[in-house]
N, C-alpha and C positions, 0 to 999 in steps of 0.2 A: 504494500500500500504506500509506502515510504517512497519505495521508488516512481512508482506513478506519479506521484504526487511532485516528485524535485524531477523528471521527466518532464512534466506538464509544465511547470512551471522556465525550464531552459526553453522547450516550444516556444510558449509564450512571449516572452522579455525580446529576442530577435525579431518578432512578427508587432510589437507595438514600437521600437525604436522606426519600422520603418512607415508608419503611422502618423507619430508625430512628426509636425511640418517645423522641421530647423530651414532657415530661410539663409541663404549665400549671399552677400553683397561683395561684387569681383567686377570689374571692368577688365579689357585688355585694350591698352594702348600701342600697335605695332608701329615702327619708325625706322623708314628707311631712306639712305642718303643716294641718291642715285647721281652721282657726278655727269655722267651724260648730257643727262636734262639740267642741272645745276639745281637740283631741287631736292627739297624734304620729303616725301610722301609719307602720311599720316594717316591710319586706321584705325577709329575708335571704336570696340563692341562693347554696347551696356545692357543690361535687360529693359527691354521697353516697357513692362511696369513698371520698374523704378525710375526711369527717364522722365515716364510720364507721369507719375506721382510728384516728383520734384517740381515739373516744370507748370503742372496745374497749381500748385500750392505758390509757389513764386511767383508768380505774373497772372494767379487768379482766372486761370481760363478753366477749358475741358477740352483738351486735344483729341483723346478718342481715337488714337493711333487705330490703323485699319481696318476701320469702322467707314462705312458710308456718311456721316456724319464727321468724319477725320478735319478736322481746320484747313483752308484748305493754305490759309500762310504760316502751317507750321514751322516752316525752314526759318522764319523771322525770329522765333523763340529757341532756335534751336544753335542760331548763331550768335544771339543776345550770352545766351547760357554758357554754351562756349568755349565765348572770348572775357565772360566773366572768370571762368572755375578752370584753365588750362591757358599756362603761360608758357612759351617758351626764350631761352637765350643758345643763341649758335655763336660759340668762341667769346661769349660774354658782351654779346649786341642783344637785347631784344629784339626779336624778331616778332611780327606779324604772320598770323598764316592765312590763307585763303579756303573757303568753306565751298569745296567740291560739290556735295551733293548728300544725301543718305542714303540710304534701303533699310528694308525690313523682310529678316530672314528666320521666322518662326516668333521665337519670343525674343529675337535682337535685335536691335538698331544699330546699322555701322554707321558710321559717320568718317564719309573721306575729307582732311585736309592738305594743304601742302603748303609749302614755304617757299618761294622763290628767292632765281639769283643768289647762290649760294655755292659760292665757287671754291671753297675749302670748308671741311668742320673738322675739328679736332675736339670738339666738346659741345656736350648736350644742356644746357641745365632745363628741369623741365617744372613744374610746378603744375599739381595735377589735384585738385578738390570737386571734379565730378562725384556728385552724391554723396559726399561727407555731411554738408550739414545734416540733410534729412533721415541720413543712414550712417550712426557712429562706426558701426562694424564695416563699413566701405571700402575695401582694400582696390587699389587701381596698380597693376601690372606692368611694368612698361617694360616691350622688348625692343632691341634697336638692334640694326645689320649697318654699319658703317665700315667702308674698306676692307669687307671681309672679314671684318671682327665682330661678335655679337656682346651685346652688353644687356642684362635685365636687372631692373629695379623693382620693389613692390613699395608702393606707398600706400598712407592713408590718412584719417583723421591727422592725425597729431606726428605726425611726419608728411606733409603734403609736397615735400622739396626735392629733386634729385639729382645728380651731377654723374651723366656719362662722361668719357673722358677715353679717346681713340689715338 
């Protein structure tokens, strides 16, 4: 009966761990330097619930991401956001980056940007607080391919800053 009983019980404990909803806040930011083009090319993937949980509570709307009802000048909030919570320096210039376009690939939103005229990098600094305020647990990713060498940081809340260096 004993054993039945601490049987039942080992069943059990693995079948409600996968039950409860433990919830991931992760971004991946990929960053690649392509000297060709003289350019940065920048990949952001966020969960578009949280993208859009954020960006409804900040600027008050209801964007309603791939919904027939979707806004239809989301890209306006979505470049406001951005260029508030993701900074970049290349070789210790602030740089500006240009906002490509999105997609939505299941429950992600990418977001392409890129940098121009950028004829050498030897260093990243990146500063990245997409979805920390709203999300303390928010960790953001950053992988980077410069010159054949690959660099990855993780940041988050309370380290929002990062320094590649190639």
């Amino acid at each position: 009966m004993k054993f039945k009983k601490a049987y039942l019980i080992l069943l059990i404990i693995p079948l409600l761990s996968f039950t409860m909803a433990h919830k991931y806040y992760l971004s991946l930011t990929q960053i690649e330097y392509r000297s060709e083009l003289k350019s940065v090319q920048i990949t952001i993937n966020v969960f578009m619930d949280d993208i859009e949980e954020a960006l409804n509570k900040d600027y008050k709307i209801n964007l309603q991401l791939t919904t027939k009802n979707e806004l239809k000048n989301n890209d306006e909030y979505f470049i406001k956001y951005l260029n508030k919570k993701l900074h970049f320096k290349i070789d210790d210039i602030s740089k500006k980056f240009n906002y490509i376009g999105k997609e939505y690939d299941g429950d992600l939103v990418y977001f392409y940007l890129e940098i121009e005229d950028i004829n050498t990098l030897n260093s990243i600094e990146i500063t990245n607080k997409i979805l920390t305020t709203h999300f303390p647990d928010q960790q953001n990713l950053i992988k980077s391919k410069v010159k054949k060498k690959h660099k990855t940081i993780l940041l988050d809340a309370k380290n929002d800053k990062g320094l590649l260096k190639f």
